[in-house]
DRENTI-93556 format. One line per field, with one value per residue (C-alpha): chain; x, y, z. Coordinates in steps of 0.5 Angstrom, whole numbers. Layout:
<sites>
milum: [A | ...]
east: [X | ...]
north: [Y | ...]
up: [Z | ...]
</sites>
This chain:
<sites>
milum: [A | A | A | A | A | A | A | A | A | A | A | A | A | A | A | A | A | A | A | A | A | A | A | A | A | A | A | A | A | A | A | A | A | A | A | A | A | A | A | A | A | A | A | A | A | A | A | A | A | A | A | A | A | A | A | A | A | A | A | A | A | A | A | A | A | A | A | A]
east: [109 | 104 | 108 | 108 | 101 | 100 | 105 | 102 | 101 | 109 | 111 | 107 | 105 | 101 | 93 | 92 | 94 | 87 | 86 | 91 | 90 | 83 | 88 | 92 | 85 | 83 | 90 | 89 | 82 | 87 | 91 | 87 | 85 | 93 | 95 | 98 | 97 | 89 | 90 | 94 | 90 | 84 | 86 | 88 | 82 | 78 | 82 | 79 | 72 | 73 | 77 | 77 | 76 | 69 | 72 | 76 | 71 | 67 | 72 | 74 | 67 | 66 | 72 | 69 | 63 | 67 | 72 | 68]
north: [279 | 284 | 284 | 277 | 276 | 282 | 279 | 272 | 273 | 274 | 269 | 262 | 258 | 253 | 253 | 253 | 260 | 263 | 259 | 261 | 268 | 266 | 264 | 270 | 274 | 271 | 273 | 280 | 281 | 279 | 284 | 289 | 293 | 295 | 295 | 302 | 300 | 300 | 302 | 296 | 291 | 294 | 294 | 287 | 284 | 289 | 285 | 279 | 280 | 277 | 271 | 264 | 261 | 262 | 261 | 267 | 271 | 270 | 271 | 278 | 280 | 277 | 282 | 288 | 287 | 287 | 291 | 297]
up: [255 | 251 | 246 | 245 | 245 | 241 | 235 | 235 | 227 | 227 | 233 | 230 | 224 | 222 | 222 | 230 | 230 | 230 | 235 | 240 | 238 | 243 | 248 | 248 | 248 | 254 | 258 | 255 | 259 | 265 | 264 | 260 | 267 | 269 | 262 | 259 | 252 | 252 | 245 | 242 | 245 | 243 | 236 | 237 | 239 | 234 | 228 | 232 | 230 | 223 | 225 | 221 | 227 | 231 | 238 | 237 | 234 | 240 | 246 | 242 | 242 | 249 | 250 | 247 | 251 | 259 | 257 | 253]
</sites>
């Protein structure tokens, strides 16, 4: 499942992607706690912060500010 959310950029098309990148950010804080790939998912969510899209910008900077 981390893999599937990490690689959204690989996995959908279309210009609502940015947008699902939110909702895979939203799952991410779920699981951030028993993740063993911390790293990853921090690079990810980092690479977030420039998003087009202003509601994935605020869920990784929401995610940054919990999670740090």
């Amino acid at each position: 499942i981390l893999d599937q959310l990490l690689n959204v950029d690989e996995i959908h098309q279309g210009k609502q992607k940015e947008l699902i990148k939110s909702y895979a950010i939203e799952s991410l804080l779920k699981i951030y706690p028993y993740s063993e790939d911390k790293k990853r998912i921090d690079t990810f969510v980092k690479s977030q912060l420039e998003s087009s899209n202003p509601k994935t910008r605020n869920m990784a900077a929401c995610f940054l500010e919990r999670c740090e």
